[in-house]
C-alpha positions as CSV (number, residue, x, y, z in Angstrom):
1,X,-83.8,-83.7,-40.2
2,X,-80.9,-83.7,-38.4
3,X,-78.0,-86.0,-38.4
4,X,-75.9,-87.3,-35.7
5,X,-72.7,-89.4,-35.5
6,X,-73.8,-92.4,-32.9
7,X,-77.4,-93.6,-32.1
8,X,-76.9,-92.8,-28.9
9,X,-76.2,-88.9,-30.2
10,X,-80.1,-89.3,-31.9
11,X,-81.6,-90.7,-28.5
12,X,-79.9,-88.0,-26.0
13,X,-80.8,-85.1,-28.6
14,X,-84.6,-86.9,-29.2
15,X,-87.6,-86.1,-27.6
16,X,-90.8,-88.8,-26.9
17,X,-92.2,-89.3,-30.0
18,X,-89.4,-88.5,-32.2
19,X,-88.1,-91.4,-34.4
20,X,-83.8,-91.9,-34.5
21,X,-83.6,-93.4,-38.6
22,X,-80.2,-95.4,-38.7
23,X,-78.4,-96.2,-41.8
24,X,-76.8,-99.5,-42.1
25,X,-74.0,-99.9,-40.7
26,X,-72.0,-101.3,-37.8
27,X,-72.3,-99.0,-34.6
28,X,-69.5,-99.8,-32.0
29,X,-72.0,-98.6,-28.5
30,X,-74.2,-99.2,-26.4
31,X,-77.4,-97.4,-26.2
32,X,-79.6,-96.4,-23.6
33,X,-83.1,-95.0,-24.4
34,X,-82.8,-93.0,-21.0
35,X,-87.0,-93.4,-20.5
36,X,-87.5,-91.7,-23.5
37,X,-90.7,-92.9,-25.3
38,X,-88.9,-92.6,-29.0
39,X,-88.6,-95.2,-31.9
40,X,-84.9,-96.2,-32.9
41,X,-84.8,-98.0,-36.1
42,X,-82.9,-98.7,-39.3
43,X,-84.1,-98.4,-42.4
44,X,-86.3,-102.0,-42.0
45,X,-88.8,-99.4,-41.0
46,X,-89.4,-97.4,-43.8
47,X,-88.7,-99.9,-46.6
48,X,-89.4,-103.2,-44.8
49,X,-86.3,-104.8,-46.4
50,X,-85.4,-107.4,-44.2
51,X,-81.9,-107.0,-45.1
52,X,-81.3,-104.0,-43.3
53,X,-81.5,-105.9,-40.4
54,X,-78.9,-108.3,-40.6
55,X,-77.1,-104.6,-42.2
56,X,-78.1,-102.4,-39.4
57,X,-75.7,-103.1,-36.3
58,X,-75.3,-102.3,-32.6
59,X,-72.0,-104.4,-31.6
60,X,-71.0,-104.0,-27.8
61,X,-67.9,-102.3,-26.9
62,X,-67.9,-102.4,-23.1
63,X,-68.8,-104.4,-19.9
64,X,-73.0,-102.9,-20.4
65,X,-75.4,-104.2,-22.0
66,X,-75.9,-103.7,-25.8
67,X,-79.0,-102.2,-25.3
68,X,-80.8,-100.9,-22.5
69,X,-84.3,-99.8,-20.9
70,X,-84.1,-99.0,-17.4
71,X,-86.3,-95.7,-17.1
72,X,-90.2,-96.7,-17.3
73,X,-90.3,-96.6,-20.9
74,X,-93.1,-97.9,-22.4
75,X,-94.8,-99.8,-25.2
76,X,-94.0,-96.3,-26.8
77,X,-90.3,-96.8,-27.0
78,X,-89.2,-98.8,-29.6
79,X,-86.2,-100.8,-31.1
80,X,-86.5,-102.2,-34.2
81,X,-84.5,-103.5,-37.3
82,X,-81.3,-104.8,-36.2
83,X,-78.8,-107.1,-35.1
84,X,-77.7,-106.5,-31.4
85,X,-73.9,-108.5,-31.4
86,X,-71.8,-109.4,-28.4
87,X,-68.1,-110.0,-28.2
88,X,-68.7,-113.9,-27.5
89,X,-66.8,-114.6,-24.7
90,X,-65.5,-111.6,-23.3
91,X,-68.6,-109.4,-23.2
92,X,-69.8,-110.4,-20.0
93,X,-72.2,-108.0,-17.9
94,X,-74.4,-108.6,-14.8
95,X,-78.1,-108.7,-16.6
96,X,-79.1,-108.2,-20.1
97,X,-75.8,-108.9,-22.6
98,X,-78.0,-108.0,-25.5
99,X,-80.7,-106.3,-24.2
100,X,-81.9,-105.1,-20.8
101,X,-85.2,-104.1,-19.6
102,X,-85.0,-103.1,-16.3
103,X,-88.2,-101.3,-15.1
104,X,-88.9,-100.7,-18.6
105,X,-91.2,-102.2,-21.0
106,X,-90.6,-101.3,-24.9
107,X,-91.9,-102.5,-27.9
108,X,-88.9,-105.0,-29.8
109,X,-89.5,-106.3,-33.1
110,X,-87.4,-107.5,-35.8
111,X,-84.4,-108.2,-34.2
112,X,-81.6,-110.8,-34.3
113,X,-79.8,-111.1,-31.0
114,X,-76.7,-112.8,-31.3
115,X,-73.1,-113.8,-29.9
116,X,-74.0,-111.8,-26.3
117,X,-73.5,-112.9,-22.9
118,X,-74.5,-112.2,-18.8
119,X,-74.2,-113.6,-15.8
120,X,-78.1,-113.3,-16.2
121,X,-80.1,-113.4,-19.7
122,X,-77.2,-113.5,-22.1
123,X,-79.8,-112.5,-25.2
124,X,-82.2,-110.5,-23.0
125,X,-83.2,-109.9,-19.2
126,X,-86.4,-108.5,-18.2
127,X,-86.3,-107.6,-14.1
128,X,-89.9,-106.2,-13.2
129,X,-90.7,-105.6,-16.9
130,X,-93.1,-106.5,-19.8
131,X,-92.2,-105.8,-23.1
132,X,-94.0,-106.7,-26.4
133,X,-91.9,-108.5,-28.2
134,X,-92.1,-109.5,-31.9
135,X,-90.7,-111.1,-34.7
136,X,-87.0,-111.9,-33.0
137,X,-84.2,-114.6,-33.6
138,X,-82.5,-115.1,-30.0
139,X,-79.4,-117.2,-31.1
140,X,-76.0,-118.0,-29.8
141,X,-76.2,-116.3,-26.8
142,X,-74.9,-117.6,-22.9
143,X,-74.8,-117.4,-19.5
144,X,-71.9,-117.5,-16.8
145,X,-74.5,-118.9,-14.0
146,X,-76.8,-120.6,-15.4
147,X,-79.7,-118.3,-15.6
148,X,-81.1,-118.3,-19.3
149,X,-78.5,-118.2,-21.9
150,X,-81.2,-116.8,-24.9
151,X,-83.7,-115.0,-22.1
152,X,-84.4,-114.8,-18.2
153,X,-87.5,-113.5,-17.2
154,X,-87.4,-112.1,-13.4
155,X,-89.4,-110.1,-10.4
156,X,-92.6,-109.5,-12.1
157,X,-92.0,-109.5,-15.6
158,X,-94.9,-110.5,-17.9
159,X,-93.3,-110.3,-21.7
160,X,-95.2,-110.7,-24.5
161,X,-93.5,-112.9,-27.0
162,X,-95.1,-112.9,-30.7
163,X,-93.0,-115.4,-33.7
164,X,-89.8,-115.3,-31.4
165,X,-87.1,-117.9,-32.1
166,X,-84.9,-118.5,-28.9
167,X,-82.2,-121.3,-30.0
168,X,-78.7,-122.6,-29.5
169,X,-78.1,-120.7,-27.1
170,X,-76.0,-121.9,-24.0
């Protein structure tokens, strides 16, 4: 076991297959799982406490997106477990304010997406990208141009959406 100070320490010091355990928390970054085939989680995947995913956060910091898949990861590469928050307002990026899959495809499951916004897919963007997608609460999320406030779905992309909640967003 080895223990790291930011998720993003676990992913670049992960290799596919290996599984990044968060504790709960609030984690001021954004990640980037860098096409590695890896499962970041918080503890919602060992205990299945639901709590740990309202406990368990990734808040954005800078002008990127929260979260990010841009490599050709697959259904192999996995985020699951917790809330992905914006700055409201003054987190705007291009694509993807909460999560971007760009040329990637991951697994995302049990995940509340909240308070992020893009000029494109304020909660998610998927450009040329098909993730599975399961058990998520899109809320509170908007756009700058119009182009899906909760989720835009662009150039290809086939997602796979399983008990997914995408509302009030703008």
């Amino acid at each position: 076991v080895n223990y790291y100070y930011t998720i993003q320490d676990g992913i670049d010091n992960a290799s596919n297959g290996d599984t990044v355990l968060v504790e709960p928390g609030t984690y001021l970054e954004h990640i980037n799982f860098s096409g590695k085939n890896i499962v970041v989680g918080s503890l919602y995947l060992t205990t299945q406490d639901t709590s740990y995913i309202s406990s368990t956060i990734i808040q954005k910091t800078l002008f990127e997106s929260v979260v990010t898949f841009s490599n050709s990861e697959s259904s192999d590469a996995v985020l699951s477990g917790f809330t992905i928050l914006g700055e409201g307002l003054t987190s705007n990026v291009d694509k993807g304010g909460g999560i971007l899959c760009d040329n990637g495809s991951p697994t995302l499951s049990n995940l509340i997406i909240r308070n992020c916004g893009a000029w494109a897919g304020g909660g998610i963007a998927c450009i040329n990208a098909s993730p599975q997608i399961n058990n998520l609460l899109v809320t509170q999320n908007w756009t700058a141009a119009g182009g899906g406030g909760g989720f835009w779905i662009y150039d290809n992309s086939n997602p796979v959406l399983t008990n997914v909640v995408i509302s009030n967003n703008q």
